[in-house]
C-alpha positions in Angstrom: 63.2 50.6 80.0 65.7 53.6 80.3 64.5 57.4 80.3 64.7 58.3 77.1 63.2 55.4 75.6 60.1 57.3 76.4 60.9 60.0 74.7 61.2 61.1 70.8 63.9 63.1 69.6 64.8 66.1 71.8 63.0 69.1 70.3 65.4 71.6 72.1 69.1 70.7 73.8 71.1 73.4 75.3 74.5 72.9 77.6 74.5 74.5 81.6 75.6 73.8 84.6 72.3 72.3 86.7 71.6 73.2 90.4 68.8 72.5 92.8 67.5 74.4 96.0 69.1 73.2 99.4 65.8 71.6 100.1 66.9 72.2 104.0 67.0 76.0 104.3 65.4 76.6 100.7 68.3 79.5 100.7 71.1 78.6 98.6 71.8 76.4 95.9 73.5 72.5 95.7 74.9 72.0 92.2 73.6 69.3 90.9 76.1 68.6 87.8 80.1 68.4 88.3 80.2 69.7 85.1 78.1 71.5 82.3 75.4 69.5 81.0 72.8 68.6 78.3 69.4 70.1 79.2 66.8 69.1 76.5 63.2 69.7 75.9 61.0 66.3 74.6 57.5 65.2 73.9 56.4 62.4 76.4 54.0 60.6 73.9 53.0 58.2 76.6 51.1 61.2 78.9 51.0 63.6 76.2 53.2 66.3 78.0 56.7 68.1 77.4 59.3 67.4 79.9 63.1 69.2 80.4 65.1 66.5 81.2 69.2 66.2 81.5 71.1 63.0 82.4 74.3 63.1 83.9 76.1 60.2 83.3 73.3 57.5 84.1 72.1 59.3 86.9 68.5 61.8 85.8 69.2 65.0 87.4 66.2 67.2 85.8 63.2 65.7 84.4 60.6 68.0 85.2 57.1 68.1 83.3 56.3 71.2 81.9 52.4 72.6 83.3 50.7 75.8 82.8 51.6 77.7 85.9 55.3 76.9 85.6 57.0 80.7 85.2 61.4 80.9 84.0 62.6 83.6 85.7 66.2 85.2 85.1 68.1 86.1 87.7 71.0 87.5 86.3 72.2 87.3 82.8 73.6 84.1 82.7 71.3 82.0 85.2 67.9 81.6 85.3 65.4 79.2 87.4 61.9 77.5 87.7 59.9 75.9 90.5 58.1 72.1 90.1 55.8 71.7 92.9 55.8 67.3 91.3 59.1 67.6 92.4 58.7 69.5 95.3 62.0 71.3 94.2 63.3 74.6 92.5 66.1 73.7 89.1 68.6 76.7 88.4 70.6 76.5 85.0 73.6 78.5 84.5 74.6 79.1 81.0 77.7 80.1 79.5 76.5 83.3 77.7 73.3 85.1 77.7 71.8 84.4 74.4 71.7 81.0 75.3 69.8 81.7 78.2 67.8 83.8 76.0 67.2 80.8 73.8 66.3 78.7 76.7 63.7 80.9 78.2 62.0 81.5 74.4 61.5 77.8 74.0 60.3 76.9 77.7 57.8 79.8 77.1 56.8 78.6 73.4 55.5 74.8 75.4 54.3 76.6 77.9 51.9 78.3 75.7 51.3 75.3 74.1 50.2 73.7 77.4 48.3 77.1 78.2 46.0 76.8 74.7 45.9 73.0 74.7 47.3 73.5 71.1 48.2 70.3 69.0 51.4 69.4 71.5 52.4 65.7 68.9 51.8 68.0 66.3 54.6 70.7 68.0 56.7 68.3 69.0 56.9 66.5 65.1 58.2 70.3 64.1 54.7 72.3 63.4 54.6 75.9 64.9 51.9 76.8 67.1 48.8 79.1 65.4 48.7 82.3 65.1 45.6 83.1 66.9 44.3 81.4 70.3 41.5 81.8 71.3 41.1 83.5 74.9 39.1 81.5 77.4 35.8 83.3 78.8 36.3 85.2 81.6 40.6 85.0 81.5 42.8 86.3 79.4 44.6 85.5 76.9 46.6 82.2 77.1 49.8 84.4 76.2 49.3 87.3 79.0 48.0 84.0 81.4 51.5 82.2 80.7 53.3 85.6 81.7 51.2 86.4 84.8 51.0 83.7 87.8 47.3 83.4 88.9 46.5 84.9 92.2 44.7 82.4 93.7 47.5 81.5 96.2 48.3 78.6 94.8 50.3 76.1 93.1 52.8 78.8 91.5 56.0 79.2 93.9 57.4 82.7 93.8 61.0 82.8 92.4 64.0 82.5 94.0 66.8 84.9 93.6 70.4 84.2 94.2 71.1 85.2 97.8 73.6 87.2 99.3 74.9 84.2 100.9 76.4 82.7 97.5 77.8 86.2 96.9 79.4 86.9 100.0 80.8 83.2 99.3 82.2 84.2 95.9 83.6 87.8 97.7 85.4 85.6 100.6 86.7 82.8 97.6 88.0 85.8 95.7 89.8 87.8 98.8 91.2 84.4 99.4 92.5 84.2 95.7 94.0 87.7 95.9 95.6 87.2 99.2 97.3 83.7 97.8 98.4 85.4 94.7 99.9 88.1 96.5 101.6 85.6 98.6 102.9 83.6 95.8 104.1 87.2 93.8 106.4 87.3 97.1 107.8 84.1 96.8 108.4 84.2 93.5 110.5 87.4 93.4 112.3 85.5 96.8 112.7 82.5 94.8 114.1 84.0 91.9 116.8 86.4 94.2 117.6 82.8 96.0 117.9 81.2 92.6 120.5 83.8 90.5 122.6 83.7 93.8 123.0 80.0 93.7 123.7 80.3 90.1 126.3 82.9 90.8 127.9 80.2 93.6 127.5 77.8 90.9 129.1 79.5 88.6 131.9 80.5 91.3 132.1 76.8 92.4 132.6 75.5 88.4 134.9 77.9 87.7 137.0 76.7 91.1 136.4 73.7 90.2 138.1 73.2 86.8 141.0 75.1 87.8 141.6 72.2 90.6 141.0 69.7 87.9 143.2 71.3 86.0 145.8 70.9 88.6 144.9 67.9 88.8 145.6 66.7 85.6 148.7 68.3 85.9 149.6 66.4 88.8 148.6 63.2 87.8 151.1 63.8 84.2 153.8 64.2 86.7 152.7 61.7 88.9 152.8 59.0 86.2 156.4 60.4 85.2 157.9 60.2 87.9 156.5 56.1 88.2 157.8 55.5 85.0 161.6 57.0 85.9 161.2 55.1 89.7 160.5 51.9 87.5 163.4 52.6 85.1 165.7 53.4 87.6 164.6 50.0 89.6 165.1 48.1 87.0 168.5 49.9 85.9 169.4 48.9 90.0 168.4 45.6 89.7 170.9 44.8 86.2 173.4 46.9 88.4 173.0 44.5 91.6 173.2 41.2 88.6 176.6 42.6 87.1 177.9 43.1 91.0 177.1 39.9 91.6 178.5 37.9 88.5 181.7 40.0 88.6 182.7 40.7 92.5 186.0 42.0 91.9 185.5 44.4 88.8 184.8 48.0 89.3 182.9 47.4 92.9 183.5 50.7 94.2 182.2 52.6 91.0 179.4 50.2 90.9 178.6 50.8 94.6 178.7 54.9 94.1 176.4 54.3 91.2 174.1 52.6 93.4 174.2 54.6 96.3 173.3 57.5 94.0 170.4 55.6 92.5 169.3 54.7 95.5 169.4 57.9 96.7 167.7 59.5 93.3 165.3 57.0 93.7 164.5 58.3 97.4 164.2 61.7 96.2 161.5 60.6 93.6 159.7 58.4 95.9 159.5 61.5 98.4 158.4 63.7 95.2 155.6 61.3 94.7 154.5 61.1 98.5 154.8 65.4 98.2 152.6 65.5 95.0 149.8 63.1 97.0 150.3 65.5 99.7 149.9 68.6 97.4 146.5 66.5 95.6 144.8 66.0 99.4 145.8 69.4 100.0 144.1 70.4 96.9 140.5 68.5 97.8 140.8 70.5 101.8 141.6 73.7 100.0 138.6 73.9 97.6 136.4 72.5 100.7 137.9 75.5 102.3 137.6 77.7 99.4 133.7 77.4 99.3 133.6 77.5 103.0 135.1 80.8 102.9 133.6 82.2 99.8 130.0 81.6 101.6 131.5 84.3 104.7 132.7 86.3 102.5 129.2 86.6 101.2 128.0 86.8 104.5 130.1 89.8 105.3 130.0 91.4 102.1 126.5 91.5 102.9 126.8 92.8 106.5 129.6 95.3 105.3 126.8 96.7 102.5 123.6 97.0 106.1 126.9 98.4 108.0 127.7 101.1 105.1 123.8 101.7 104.5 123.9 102.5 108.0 126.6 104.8 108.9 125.1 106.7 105.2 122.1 107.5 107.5 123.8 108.1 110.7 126.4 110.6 109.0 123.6 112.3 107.4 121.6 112.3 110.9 125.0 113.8 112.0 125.4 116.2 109.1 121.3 117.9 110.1 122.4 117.8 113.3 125.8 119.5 113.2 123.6 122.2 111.2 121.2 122.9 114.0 123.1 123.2 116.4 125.5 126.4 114.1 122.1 128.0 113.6 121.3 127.9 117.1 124.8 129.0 118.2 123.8 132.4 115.6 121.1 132.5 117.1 122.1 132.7 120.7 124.6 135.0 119.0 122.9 137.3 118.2 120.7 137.1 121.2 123.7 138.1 123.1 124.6 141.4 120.8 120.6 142.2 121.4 121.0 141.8 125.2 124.6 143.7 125.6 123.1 146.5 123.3 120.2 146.6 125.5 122.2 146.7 129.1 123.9 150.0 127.0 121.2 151.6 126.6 119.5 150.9 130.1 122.8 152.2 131.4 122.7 155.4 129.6 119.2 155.7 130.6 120.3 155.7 134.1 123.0 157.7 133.8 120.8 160.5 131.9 118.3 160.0 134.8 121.0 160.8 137.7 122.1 163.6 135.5 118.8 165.1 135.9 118.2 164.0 139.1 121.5 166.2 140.0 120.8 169.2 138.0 117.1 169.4 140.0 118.7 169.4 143.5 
């Protein structure tokens, strides 16, 4: 018999993400769901109780029975928690907003009542709402104020659990992580993206290169398959020549003879254009090799020409403040000098008054 087969219809299903205390160190929380989850409220007709149960997959990760001296306590504004000393266990749900934590905590608090004023709990759980008035037990109070306040006896109620500051000195180091990586990848993307527009500038370098050469290429091959066609023609023109020679020894040898010595030699002079066009084609493939070899060092020392320029700008202006300080303290020994001459003067007409008076005493 499954779980739920137990059970009637849910009277109250809400979605969260379910965690349990580390029952180890009892300080810090083990999610319990990969996922957010149903968590329902039911009516176990078989012990006459209300239970909060939620399944994930076939496995029962909550199914807790609602007593009197359970409190919900919110923790923040999106989680809240409960102890079950059956289960020996704390549950924490974490919603997605706050009024459905709201929601949550209105209902658990609605059967808890319930179980506080032993109201008609089949009669709740078909859809009936619970009385108006309950009356208070003698010597307690009421079952509403009871269901708000733990009982002091020391007992059965744990005291909440808050979130520690372990989880959010977790969360702190997870997002100083995030902010470093993303500061990281910021970097690589702007390095990326200078790498990328100069390879499609070589690219674009390299394809323009590259028709031209096919273009000369083409070329070559039209003249190429020209010159064939006139070897083959004059081959063949050679070969009737060499059958008239032959059937008729004695007319017109000589002319015949020039004829074919000139052929022969024409046809030399295109099979040599031919070998200097292959030539030219080969030489065509090593100069583009060459062409990208050298277009990468140009690069290269455009680039060391532009840290070379940036740095004799700064040394001519280290120069230029330096040439400046040293005219202001040539002034200024300058004038120092004038000071001191005009100075000596004086101290020498001060003597010479003094030996003038010196003379006119004796």
């Amino acid at each position: 018999m499954s779980l739920f087969n137990l059970f009637e219809q849910p009277l109250f299903t809400s979605r969260a993400h379910v965690f349990q205390i580390d029952p180890v160190s009892k300080k810090s929380w083990l999610p319990a769901s990969k996922q957010a989850v149903a968590v329902s409220f039911f009516f176990d007709n078989t012990r006459n109780s209300f239970r909060i149960i939620s399944v994930d997959g076939s496995k029962a990760i909550i199914n807790s029975i609602i007593s009197g001296n359970m409190m919900f306590t919110k923790t923040s504004q999106k989680f809240g928690q409960w102890a079950d000393s059956r289960a020996n266990t704390v549950y924490g749900l974490g919603f997605g907003t706050e009024a459905e934590l709201n929601k949550f905590v209105e209902k658990f608090n609605e059967l808890k009542e319930a179980v506080l004023s032993g109201s008609d709990k089949k009669g709740l759980a078909e859809g009936k709402q619970l009385p108006n008035g309950v009356p208070e037990k003698e010597g307690e109070g009421s079952p509403r104020n009871h269901a708000r306040q733990p009982s002091g006896d020391g007992g059965s109620n744990p005291a909440p659990l808050p979130i520690l500051a372990s989880t959010d000195s977790q969360l702190k180091y997870e997002n100083d992580r995030l902010k470093i990586a993303l500061a990281q990848s910021s970097n690589n993307a702007k390095k990326w993206e200078a790498e990328l527009q100069t390879l499609k500038n070589n690219n674009a370098r390299l394809t323009t290169a590259l028709q031209e050469s096919t273009t000369n290429v083409e070329e070559w091959q039209k003249q190429l398959k020209l010159y064939k066609e006139e070897n083959t023609r004059l081959k063949l023109k050679v070969q009737e020549l060499e059958g008239r020679l032959a059937g008729n020894p004695g007319t017109g040898s000589s002319d015949i003879e020039q004829r074919l010595s000139s052929m022969q030699v024409a046809h030399q002079a295109k099979e040599q254009e031919v070998t200097d066009l292959a030539r030219k084609l080969q030489d065509s493939l090593h100069i583009k090799q060459d062409n990208s070899r050298l277009q990468s060092q140009i690069d290269e020392l455009r680039s060391s020409n532009e840290d070379l320029a940036a740095q004799l700008s700064e040394a001519q202006a280290k120069l230029a403040s330096t040439s400046e300080g040293r005219r202001i303290a040539s002034e200024q020994q300058l004038q120092l000098h004038t000071q001191l001459g005009d100075l000596l003067s004086q101290l020498s007409n001060v003597h010479q008054q003094m030996n003038q008076h010196s003379s006119a005493n004796i």
